[in-house]
GUDO-766766 format. One record per residue: chain; residue in three letters; x negated, y negated, z negated of N, C-alpha, C in turn. Coordinates in steps of 0.02 Angstrom, whole numbers, plus 50000, padded with zeros to 5 digits. Each point is the difference from the previous one (the first is absolute). Example, Ala and Ser with C-alpha at 12.3 -4.5 7.8 and 13.67 -1.06 7.14 Angstrom:
// GUDO-766766
+----+-----+-------+-------+-------+-------+-------+-------+-------+-------+-------+
! ch !  aa !  n_c1 !  n_c2 !  n_c3 ! ca_c1 ! ca_c2 ! ca_c3 !  c_c1 !  c_c2 !  c_c3 !
+----+-----+-------+-------+-------+-------+-------+-------+-------+-------+-------+
!  A ! ALA ! 49340 ! 50284 ! 49610 ! 50045 ! 49941 ! 50000 ! 49955 ! 49940 ! 50000 !
!  A ! SER ! 50018 ! 49947 ! 50036 ! 49958 ! 49941 ! 49997 ! 50039 ! 49945 ! 49963 !
+----+-----+-------+-------+-------+-------+-------+-------+-------+-------+-------+
This chain:
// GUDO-766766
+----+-----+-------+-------+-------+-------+-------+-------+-------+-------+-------+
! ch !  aa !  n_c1 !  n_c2 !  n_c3 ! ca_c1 ! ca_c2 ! ca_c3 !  c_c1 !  c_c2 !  c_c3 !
+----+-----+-------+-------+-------+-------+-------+-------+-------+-------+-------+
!  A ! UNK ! 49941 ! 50150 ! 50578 ! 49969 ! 49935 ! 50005 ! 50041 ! 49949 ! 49961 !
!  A ! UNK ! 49954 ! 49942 ! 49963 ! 50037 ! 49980 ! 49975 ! 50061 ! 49923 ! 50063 !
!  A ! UNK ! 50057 ! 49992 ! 49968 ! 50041 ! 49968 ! 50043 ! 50046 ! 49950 ! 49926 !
!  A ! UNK ! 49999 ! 49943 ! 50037 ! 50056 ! 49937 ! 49962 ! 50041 ! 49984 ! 50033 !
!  A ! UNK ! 50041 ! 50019 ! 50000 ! 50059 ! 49963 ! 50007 ! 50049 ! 49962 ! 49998 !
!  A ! UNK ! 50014 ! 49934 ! 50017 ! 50031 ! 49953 ! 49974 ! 50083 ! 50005 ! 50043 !
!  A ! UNK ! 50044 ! 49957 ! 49962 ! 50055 ! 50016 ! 50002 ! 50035 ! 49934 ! 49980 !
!  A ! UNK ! 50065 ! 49979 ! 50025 ! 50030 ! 49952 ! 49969 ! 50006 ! 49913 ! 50006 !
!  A ! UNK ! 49951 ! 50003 ! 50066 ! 50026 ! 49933 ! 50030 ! 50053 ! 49965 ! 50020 !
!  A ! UNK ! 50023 ! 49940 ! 50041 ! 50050 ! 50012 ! 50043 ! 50009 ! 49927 ! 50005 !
!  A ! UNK ! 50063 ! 49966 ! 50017 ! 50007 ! 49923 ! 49999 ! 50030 ! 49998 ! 49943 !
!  A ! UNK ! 49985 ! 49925 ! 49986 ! 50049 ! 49986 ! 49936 ! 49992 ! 49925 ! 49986 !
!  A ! UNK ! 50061 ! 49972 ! 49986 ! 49996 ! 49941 ! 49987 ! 49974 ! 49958 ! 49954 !
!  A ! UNK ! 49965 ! 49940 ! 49996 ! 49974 ! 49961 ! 49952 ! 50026 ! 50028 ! 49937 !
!  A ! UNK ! 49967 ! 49991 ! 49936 ! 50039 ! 50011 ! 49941 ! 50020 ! 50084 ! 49970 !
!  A ! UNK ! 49989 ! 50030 ! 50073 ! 50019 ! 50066 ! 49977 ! 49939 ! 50049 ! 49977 !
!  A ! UNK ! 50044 ! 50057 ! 49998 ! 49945 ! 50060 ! 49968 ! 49965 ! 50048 ! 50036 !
!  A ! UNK ! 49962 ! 50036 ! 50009 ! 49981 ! 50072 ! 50028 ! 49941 ! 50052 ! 49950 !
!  A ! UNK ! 50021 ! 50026 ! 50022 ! 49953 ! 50054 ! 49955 ! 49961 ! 50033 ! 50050 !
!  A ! UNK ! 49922 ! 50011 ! 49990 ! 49978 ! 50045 ! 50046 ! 49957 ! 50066 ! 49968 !
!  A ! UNK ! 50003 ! 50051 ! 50027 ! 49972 ! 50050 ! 49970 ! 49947 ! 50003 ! 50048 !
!  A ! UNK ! 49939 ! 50069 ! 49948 ! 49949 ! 50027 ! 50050 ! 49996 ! 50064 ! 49965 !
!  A ! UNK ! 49995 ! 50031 ! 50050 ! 50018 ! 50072 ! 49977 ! 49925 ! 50038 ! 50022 !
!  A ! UNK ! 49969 ! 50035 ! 49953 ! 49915 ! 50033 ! 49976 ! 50023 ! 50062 ! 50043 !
!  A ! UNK ! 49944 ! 50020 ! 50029 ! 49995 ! 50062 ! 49989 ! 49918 ! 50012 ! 50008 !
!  A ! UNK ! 49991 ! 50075 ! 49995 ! 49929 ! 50039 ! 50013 ! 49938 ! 49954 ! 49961 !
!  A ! UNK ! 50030 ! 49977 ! 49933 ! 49927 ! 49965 ! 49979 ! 50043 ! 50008 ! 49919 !
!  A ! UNK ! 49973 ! 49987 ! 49963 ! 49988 ! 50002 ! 49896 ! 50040 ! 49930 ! 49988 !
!  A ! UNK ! 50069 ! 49987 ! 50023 ! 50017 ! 49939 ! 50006 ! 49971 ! 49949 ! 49923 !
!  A ! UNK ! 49984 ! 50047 ! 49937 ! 49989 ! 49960 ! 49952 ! 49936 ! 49975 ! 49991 !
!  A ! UNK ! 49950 ! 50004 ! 50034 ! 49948 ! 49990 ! 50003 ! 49981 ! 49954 ! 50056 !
!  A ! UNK ! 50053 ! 49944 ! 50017 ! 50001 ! 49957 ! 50053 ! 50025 ! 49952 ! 49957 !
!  A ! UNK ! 49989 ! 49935 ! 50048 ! 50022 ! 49925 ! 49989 ! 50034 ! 49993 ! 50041 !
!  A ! UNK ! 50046 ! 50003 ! 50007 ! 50062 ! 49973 ! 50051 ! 49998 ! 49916 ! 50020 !
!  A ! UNK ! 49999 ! 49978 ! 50068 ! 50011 ! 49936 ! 50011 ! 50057 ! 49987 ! 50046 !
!  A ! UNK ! 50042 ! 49940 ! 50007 ! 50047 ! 49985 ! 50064 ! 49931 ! 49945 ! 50024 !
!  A ! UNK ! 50012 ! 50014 ! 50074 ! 49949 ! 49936 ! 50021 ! 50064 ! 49958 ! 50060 !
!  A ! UNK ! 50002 ! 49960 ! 50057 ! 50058 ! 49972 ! 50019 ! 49937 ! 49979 ! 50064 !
!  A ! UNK ! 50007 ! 50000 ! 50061 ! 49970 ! 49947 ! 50056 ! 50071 ! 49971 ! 50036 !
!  A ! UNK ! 49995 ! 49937 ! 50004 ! 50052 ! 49964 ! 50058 ! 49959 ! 50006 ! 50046 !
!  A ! UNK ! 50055 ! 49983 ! 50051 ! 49958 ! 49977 ! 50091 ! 49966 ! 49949 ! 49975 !
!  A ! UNK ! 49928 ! 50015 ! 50045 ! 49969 ! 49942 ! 49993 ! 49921 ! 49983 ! 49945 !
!  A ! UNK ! 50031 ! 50040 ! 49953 ! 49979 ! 49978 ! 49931 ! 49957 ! 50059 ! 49972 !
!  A ! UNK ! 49953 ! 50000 ! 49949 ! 49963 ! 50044 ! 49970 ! 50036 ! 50048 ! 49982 !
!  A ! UNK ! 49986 ! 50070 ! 49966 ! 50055 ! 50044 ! 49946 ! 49969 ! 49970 ! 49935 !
!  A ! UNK ! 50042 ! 50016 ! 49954 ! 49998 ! 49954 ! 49939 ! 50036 ! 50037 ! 49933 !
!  A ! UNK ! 49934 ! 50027 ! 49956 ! 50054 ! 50039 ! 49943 ! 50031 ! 49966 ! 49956 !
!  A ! UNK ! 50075 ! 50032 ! 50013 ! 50047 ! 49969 ! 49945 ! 50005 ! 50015 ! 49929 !
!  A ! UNK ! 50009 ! 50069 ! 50012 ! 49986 ! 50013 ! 49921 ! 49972 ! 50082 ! 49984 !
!  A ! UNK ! 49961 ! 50025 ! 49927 ! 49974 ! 50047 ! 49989 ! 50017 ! 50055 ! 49940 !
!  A ! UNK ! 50009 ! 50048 ! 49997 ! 50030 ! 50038 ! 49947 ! 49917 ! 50036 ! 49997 !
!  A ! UNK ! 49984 ! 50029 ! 49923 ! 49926 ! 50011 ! 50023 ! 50032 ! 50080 ! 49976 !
!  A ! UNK ! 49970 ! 50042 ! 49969 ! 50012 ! 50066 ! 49984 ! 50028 ! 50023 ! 49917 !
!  A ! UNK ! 49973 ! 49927 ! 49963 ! 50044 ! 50004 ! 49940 ! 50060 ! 49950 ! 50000 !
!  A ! UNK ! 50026 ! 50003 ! 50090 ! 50043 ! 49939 ! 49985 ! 50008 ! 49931 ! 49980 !
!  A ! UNK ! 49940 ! 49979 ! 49984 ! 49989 ! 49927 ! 50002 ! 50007 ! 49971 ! 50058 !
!  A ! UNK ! 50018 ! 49924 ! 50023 ! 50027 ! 49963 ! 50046 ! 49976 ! 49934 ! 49999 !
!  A ! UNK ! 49992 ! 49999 ! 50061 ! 49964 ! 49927 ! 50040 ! 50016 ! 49995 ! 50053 !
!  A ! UNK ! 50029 ! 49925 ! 50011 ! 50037 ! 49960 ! 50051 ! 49984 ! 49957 ! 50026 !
!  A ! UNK ! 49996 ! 49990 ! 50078 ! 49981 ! 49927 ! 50011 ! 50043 ! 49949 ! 49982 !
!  A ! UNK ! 49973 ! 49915 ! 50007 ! 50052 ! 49971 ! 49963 ! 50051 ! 49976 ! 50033 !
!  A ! UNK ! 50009 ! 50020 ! 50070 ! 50056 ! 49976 ! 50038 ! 50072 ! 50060 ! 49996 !
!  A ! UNK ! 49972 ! 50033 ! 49970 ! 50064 ! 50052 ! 49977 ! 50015 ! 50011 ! 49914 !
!  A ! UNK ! 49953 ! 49979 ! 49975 ! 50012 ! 50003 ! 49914 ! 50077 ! 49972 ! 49988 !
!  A ! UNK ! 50004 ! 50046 ! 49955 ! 50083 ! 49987 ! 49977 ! 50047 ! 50022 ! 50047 !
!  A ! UNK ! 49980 ! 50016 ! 50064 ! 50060 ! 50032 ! 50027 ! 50000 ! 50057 ! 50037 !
!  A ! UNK ! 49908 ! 50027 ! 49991 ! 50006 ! 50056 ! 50024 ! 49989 ! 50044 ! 49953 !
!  A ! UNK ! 50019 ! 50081 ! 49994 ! 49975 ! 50054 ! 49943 ! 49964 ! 50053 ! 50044 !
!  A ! UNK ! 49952 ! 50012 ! 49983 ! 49955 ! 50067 ! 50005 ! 50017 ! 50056 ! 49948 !
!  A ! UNK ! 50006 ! 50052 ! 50027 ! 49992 ! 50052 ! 49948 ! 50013 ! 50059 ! 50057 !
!  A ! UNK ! 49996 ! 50069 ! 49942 ! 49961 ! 50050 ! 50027 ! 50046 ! 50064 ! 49959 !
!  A ! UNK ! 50008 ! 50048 ! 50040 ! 50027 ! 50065 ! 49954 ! 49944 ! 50069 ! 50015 !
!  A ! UNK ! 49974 ! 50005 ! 49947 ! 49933 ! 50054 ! 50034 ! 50046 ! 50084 ! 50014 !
!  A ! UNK ! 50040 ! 50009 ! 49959 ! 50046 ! 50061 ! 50011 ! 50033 ! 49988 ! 50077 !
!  A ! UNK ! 50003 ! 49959 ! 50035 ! 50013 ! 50012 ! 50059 ! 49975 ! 49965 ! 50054 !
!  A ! UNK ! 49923 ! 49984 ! 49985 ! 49948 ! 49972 ! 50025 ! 50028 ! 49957 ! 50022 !
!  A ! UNK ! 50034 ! 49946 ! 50000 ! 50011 ! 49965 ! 50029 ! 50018 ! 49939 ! 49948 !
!  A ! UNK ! 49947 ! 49938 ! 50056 ! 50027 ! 49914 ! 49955 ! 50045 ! 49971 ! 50052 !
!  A ! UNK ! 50019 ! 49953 ! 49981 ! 50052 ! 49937 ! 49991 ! 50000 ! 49931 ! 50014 !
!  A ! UNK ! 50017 ! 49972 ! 50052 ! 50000 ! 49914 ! 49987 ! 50044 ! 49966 ! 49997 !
!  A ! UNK ! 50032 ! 49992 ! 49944 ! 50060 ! 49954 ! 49984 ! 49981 ! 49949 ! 50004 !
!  A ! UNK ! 50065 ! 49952 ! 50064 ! 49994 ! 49935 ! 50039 ! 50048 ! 49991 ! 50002 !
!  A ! UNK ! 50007 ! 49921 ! 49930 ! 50056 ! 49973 ! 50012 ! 50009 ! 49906 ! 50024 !
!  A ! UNK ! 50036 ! 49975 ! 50014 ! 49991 ! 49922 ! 49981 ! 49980 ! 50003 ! 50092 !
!  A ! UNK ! 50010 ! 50022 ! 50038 ! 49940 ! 50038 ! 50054 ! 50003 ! 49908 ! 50037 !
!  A ! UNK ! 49928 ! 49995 ! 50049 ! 50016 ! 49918 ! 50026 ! 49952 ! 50036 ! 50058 !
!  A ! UNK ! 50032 ! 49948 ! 50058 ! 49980 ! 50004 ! 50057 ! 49933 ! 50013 ! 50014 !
!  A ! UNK ! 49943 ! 49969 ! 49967 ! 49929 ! 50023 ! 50016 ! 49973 ! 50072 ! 49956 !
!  A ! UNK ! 50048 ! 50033 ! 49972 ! 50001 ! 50053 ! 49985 ! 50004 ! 50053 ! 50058 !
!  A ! UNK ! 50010 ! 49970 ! 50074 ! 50010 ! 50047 ! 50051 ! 49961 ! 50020 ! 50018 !
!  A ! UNK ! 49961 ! 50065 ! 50010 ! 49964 ! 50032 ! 50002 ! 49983 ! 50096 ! 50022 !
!  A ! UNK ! 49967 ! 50025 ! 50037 ! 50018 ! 50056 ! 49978 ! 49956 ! 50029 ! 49925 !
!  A ! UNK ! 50007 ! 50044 ! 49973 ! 49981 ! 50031 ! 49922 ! 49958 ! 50060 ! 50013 !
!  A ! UNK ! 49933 ! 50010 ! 49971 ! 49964 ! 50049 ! 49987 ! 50007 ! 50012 ! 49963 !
!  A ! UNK ! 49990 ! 50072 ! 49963 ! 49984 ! 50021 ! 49939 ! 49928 ! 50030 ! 50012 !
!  A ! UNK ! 49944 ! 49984 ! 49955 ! 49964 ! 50037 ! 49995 ! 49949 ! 50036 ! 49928 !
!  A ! UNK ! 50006 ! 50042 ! 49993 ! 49967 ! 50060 ! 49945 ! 49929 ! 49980 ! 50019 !
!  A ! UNK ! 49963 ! 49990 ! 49914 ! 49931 ! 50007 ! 50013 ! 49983 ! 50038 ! 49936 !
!  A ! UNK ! 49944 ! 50034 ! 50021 ! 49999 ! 50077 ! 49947 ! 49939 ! 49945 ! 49937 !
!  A ! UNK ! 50011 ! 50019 ! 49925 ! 49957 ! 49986 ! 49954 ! 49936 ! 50015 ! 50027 !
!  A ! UNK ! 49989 ! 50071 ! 50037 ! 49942 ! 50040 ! 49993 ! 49984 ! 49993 ! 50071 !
!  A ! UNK ! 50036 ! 49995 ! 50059 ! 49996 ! 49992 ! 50064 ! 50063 ! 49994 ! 50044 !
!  A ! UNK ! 49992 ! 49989 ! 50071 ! 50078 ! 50008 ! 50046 ! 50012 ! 49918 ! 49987 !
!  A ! UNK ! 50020 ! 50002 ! 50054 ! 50041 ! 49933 ! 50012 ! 50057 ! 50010 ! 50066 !
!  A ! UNK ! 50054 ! 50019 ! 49984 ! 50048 ! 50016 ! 50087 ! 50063 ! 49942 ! 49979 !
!  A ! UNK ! 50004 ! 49983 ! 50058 ! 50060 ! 49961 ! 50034 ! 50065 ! 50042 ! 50042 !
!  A ! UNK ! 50065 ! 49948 ! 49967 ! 50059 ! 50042 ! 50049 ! 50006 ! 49967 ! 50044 !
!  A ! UNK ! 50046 ! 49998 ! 50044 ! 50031 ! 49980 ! 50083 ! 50028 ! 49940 ! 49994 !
!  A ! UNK ! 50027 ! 49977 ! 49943 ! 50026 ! 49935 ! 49983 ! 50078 ! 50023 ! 49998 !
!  A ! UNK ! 50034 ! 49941 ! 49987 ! 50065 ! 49976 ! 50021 ! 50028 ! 49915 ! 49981 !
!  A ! UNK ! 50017 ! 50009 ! 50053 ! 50019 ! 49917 ! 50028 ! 50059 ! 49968 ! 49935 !
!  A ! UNK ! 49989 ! 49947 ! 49994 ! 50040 ! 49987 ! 49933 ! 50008 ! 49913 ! 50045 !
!  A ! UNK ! 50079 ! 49982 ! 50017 ! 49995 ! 49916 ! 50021 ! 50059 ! 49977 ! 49985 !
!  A ! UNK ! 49986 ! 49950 ! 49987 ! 50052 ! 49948 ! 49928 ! 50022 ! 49941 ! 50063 !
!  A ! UNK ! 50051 ! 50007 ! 50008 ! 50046 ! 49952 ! 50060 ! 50076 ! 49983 ! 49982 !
!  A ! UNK ! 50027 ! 49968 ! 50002 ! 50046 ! 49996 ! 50006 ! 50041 ! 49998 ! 50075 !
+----+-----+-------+-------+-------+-------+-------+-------+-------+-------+-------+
């Protein structure tokens, strides 16, 4: 079955960095669009940014310039480089795969919160 896995949350202070992974399995990882999506308490979920299958990239604009998307298909797995990080960045993180041809699955999240 297919399964995402995300990885790489944690606390971290204003200004700082994290990296989060999502790790593919049981699906053609190259034949997907990879997204991070983010919900706070309270609040809608909300995609941040998109790697599509040739690697092209689209961001919302409250993270442009400081977040990176990308993707390694040799080990099915993408990427969200987060730097500059600011408090309403707190959130937990989806990743979710949506197939060119079909499929759309979601991972479990992980909590990502910017505090000092």
């Amino acid at each position: 079955q297919v399964q995402l896995v995300e990885s790489g949350g944690g606390l971290v202070q204003p200004g700082g960095s994290l990296r989060l992974s999502c790790a593919a399995s049981g699906l053609q990882f190259n034949f997907y669009y990879i997204s991070w999506y983010r919900q706070a308490p309270g609040k809608e979920r909300e995609l941040v940014a998109t790697v599509t299958s040739t690697s092209g990239t689209n961001y919302a604009d409250s993270v442009k310039g400081r977040f990176t998307i990308s993707r390694d298909n040799a080990k099915n797995t993408a990427y969200l480089q987060m730097n500059s990080l600011k408090s309403e960045d707190t959130a937990m993180y989806y990743c979710n795969a949506a197939g060119i041809y079909s499929g759309n699955y979601w991972g479990q999240g992980t909590q990502v919160t910017v505090s000092s």
